[in-house]
N, C-alpha and C positions, 0 to 999 in steps of 0.2 A: 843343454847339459846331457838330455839323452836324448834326443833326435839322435844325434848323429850315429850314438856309439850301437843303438839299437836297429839303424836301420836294415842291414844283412838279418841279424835275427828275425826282423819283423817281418819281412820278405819271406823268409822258412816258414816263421811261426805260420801266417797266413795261407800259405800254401798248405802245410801240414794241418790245419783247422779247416779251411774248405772241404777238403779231400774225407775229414772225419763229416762234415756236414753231407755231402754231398752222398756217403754211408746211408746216413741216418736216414736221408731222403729216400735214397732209392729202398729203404726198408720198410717206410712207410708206405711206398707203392707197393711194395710186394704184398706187406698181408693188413696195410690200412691198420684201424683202431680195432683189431680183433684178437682174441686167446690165441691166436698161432703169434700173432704181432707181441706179444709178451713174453711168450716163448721165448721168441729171436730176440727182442731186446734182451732178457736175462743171459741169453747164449754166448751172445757177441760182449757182452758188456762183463760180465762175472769175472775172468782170468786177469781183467787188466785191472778191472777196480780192485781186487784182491792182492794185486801187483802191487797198487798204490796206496792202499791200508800200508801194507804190511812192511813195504820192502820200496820202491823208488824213490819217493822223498826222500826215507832216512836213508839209503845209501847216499843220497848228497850230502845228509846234513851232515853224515858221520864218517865217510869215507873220504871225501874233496878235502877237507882240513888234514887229513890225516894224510892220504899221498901228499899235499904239500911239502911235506918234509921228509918226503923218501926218497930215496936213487931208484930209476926205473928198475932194475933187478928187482928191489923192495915193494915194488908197486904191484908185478907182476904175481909176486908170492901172495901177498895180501890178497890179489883178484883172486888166484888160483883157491885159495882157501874158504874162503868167501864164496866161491862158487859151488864148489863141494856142499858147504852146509846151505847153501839155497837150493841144492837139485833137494837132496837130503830134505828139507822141509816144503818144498813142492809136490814130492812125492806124498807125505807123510796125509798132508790134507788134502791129495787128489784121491788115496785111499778113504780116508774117512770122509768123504764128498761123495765118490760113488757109493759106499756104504751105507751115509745116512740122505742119500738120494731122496727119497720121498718126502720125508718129513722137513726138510731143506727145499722142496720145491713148496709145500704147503704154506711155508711159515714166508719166502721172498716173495709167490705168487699166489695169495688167498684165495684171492674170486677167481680163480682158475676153472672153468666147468670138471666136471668128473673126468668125461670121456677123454679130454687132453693130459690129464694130469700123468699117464703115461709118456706122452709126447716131454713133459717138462723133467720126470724123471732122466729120459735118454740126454737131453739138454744138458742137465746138468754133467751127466755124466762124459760127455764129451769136453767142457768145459774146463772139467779136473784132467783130464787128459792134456790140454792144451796149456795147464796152471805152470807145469813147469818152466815150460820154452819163457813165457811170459817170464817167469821172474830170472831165469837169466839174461833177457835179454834189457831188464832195469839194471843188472849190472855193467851189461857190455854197453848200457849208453851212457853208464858215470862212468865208463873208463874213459868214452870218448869226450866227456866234457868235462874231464881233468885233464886231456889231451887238445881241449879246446874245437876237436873237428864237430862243430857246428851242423853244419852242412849234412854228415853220416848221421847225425841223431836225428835230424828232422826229415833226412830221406827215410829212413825206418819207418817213419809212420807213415810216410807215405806209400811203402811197400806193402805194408798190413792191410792202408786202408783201399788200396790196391785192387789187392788179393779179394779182401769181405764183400767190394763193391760188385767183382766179377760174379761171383759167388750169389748175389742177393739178384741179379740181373738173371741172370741160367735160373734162378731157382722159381722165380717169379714167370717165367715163362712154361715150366711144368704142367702141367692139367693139377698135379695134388699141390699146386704153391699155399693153397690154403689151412694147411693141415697134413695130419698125420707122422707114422714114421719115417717115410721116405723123403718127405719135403725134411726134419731133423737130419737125418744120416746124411744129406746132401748137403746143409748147413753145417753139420760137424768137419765135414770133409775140408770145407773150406775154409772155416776157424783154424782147425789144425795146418793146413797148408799156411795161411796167414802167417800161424805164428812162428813156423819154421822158417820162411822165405824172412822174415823179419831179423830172426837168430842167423840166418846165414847172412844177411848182409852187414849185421853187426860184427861178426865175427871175419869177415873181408877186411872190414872198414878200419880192423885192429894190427893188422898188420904187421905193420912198421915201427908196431910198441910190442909187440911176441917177445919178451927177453926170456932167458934163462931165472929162475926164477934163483934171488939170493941163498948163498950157504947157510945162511943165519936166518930162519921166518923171522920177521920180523913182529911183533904182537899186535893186537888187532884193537880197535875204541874199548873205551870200556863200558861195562855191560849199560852203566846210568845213561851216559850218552845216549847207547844205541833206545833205550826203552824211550825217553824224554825226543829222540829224532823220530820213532815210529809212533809216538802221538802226535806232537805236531805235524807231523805229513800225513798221516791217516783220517785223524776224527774229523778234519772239514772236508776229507772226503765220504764218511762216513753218515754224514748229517743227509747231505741230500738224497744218497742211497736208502737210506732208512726212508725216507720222506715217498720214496717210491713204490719200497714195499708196503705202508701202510696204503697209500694212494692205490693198491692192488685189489685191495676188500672190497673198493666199492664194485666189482664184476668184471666182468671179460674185457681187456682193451684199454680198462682204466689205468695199466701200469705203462703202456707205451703211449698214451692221450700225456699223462704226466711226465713221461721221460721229453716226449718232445716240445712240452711246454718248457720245460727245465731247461732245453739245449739253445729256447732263444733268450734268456738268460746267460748263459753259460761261454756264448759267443764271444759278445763281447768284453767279460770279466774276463778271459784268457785273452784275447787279441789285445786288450787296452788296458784295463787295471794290473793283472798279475803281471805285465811285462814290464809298467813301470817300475814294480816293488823288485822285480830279478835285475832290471838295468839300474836300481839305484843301490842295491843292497853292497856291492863293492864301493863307491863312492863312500856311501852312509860307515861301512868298517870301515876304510882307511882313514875318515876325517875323526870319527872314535878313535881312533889307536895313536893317535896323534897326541902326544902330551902339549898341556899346555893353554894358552888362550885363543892360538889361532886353531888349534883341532878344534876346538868348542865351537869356535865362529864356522868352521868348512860342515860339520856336522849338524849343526841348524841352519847352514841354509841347504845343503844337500835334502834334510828330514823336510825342511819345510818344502823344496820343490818337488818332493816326492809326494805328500799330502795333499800340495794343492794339482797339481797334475792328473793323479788316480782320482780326486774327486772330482775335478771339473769332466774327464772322459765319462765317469759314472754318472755323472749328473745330461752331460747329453747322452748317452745311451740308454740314459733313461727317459727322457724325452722322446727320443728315438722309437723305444717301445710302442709307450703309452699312445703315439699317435699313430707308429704303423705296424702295431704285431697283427692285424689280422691279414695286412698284406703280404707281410713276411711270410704269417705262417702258409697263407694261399701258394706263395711262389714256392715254398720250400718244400712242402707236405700236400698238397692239396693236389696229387695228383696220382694215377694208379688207382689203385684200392681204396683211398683213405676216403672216408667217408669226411663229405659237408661238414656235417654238427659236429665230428670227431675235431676237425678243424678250427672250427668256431671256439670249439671250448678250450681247445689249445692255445689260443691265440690270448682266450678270457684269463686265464689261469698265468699265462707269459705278463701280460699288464701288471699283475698283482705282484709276481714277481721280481719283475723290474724292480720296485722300490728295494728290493734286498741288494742291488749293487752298491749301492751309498754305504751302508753299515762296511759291506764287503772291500771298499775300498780304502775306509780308515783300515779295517782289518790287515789287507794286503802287506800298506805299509808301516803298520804300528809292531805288524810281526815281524817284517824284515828288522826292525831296530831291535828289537826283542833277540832275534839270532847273530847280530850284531852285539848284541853285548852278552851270548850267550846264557840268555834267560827264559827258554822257549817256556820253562814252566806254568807261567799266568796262563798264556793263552793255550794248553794241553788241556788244564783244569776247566776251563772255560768253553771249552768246544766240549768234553766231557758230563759236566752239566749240561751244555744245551742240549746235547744226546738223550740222557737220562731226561729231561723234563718232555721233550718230543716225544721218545716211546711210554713213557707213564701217561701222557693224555691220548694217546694212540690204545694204550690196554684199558685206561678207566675212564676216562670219559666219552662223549658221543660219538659216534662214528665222524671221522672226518673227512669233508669234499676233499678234491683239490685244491680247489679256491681256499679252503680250510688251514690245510698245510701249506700252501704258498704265503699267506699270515702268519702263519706259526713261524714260517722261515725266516719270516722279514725279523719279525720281532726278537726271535734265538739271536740270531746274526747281530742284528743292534744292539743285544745283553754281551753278547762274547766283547763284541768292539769296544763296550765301553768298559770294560774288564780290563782289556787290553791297553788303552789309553789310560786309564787310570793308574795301571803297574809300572809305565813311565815316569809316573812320580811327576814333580812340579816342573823340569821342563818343557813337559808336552804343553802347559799353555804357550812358549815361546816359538814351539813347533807349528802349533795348528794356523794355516794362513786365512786370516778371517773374511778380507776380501774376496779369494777366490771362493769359500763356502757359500756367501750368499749370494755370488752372482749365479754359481752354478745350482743352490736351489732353489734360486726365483724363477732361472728355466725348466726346470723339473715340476714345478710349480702351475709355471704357463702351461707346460705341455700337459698336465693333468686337466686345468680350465679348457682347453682346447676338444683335447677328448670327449667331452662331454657334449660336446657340441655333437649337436643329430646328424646336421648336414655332414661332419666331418666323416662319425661312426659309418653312415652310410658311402663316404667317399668310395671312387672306381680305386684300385691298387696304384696304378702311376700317382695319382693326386694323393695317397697318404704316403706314399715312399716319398716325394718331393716332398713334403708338407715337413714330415721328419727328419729330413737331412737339412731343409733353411732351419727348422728349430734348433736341431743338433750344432751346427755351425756356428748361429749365434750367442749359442752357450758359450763354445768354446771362445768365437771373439768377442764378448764382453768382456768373459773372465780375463783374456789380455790385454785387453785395454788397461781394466782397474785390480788386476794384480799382478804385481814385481817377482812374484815367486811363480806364476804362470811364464812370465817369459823367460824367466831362470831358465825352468825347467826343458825350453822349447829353443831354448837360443841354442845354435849348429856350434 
């Protein structure tokens, strides 16, 4: 049901996620687990996360329906207007970014030493500089995925991630790669080129849809929409960002330790859970909009093989983890700069986090059915709560590890999920496929018993990569064995 229709995409996605891995890595050679490494994560990371708060999801959520039903003249108008008041509010907060520069590096990067915290002011302030290109270039890549070119959306990021990687390579070979201003201004240089070379290829890629824009603007979402699309595309992006700047207090290094523990988490929910919830999210609308009892029957088995598919991947990559994140993190990170123990704890911290795939993948697809029936509501409120309960044990209670906050995440995420499933109301018993659930956390299960094992802990990296991928595999083919909505979901 979505192998097939997914597999181009999944080819991009993949390409386009290596390319951001392959960033991260060479960032972690350049300044390892140190206050300049925190630096550069905030650097590189700030204009797109701030893209995606505010501005790239809900331009999907809120613009793709609404070209829908316009003549490209109309489409054109809309972009054009819509872009205006995006440079317009890119502007607005790269001013007040370089303005409140200091107290904005204090509050993202805490245990920042004194002597950098210059270094993280300049940071930021390049950042803001670069805030705009980024948010138009969220727009000119919903143009192109209402224009369906695929292909130009996910070359873009590979242009950006490009661009950063040349950039972290030249900068790393420096005599000052470790610090100061100059290793910044040489960072900023190449941020900003990123984000241009990114805008210019978007804007190539648009071409062939350049119309005149209509005699008539035609009117734009309205405001409910647009507020109710910029929470749910923001707040689960907001959750883990928060989770990093708290992860910052514990001292120098501690926000890039936690950003790359976060990213062998973050791998596989983007390659595998989120892509089944975007390949089933049009099946799941059209079997809803179907009156009747056959729409009923296409929409629970669509929901149902979208349930059981995001959670059996989540349940082997979570397997997956738990028995080879210190191998992963060795191949990915464990080179250059980056310090041994920096590695070790990254790896420790990834484990714990794994289990937040599971929650994350009811989530995935309990929200696609949610904006399927245009209810993003529950889960806005529910990602907002788990925000507000994170930063209030982050201000009043004890300082939190990493290992801390990777708990905290698991457990948020499992409150928001069931939030989320509960707002479905009495179908989602008919939805949830019980088979694949316990096949796929009896592997998650195993791969936890497994872990524990000394001999394992201590394995060479080949023997816990191997070890992980026969665990990961046999997840998945039990789960086909003994469930029908497993191979729904897999059958070409």
């Amino acid at each position: 049901m979505f192998l097939r229709a997914g597999l181009l995409a999944l080819l991009l996605l993949v390409a386009s996620r290596l390319a951001g891995l392959v960033r991260e890595s060479a960032q972690a050679a350049a300044f390892g687990a140190s206050a300049m490494g925190d630096v550069a994560v905030l650097m590189f990371s700030l204009p797109d996360w701030l893209t995606g708060v505010v501005a790239a999801g809900a331009l999907s959520y809120a613009l793709l329906p609404h070209w829908a039903r316009l003549a490209p003249a109309e489409v054109a108008a809309v972009q054009r207007r819509v872009a205006w008041a995006l440079a317009a509010f890119g502007v607005a907060v790269a001013l007040g970014l370089v303005l409140l520069a200091e107290p904005a590096a204090r509050l993202l990067v805490g245990g920042l030493p004194g002597a950098l915290m210059p270094s993280a002011v300049r940071a930021l302030a390049w950042s803001a500089v670069a805030l705009p290109a980024a948010l138009l270039a969220a727009l000119w890549a919903a143009r192109l995925q209402h224009e369906r070119d695929f292909t130009g959306m996910y070359a873009a990021n590979l242009v950006v991630n490009g661009c950063l990687i040349a950039t972290l390579f030249a900068v790393a070979g420096r005599p000052a790669a470790g610090g100061g201003g100059g290793t910044v201004t040489w960072l900023g240089i190449g941020l900003l080129a990123a984000m241009l070379a990114r805008l210019a290829w978007l804007w190539q890629r648009q071409g062939p849809f350049r119309v005149p824009p209509a005699p008539a603007a035609p009117g734009l979402p309205g405001a409910g929409l647009w507020l109710w699309a910029v929470l749910a595309a923001g707040l689960p992006l907001a959750l883990p960002f928060a989770a990093r700047s708290i992860a910052s207090q514990e001292g120098a290094g501690a926000l890039a330790t936690f950003n790359y523990a976060w990213k062998l988490v973050e791998l596989p929910l983007m390659l595998a859970v989120q892509l089944v919830a975007t390949l089933a999210l049009p099946a799941i609308s059209r079997a809803l909009a179907t009156p009747g009892d056959a729409g009923r029957a296409d929409a629970d088995r669509a929901i149902r093989a979208g349930f059981a598919l995001a959670w059996v991947l989540a349940c082997a990559a979570t397997a997956g983890l738990l028995l080879a994140a210190p191998a992963v993190a060795r191949l990915l990170f464990g080179w250059g700069r980056m310090q041994p123990e920096a590695v070790a704890q990254l790896a420790a911290w990834g484990q714990v986090g794994a289990w937040s795939l599971l929650p994350q993948a009811l989530l995935a697809v309990g929200t696609a059915v949610l904006a399927a029936q245009q209810r993003l509501a529950p889960a806005s409120w529910a990602y907002a709560a788990a925000l507000a309960t994170l930063l209030a044990l982050a201000g009043w209670g004890p300082p939190l590890s990493g290992s801390d906050l990777m708990q905290c995440m698991n457990l948020l995420l499992a409150a928001v999920s069931g939030v989320v499933l509960a707002s479905l109301g009495r179908p989602v018993l008919a939805w949830l496929p019980w088979p694949a659930f316990i096949a796929g956390a009896g592997g998650a299960l195993a791969a936890l018993a497994l872990a524990r094992l000394t001999p394992i802990a201590q394995a060479g990296t080949a023997l816990q990569l191997a070890m992980a991928v026969c665990l990961a595999a046999a997840v998945i083919g039990l789960a086909w064995v003994v469930s029908a909505d497993v191979r729904a979901a897999l059958r070409r």
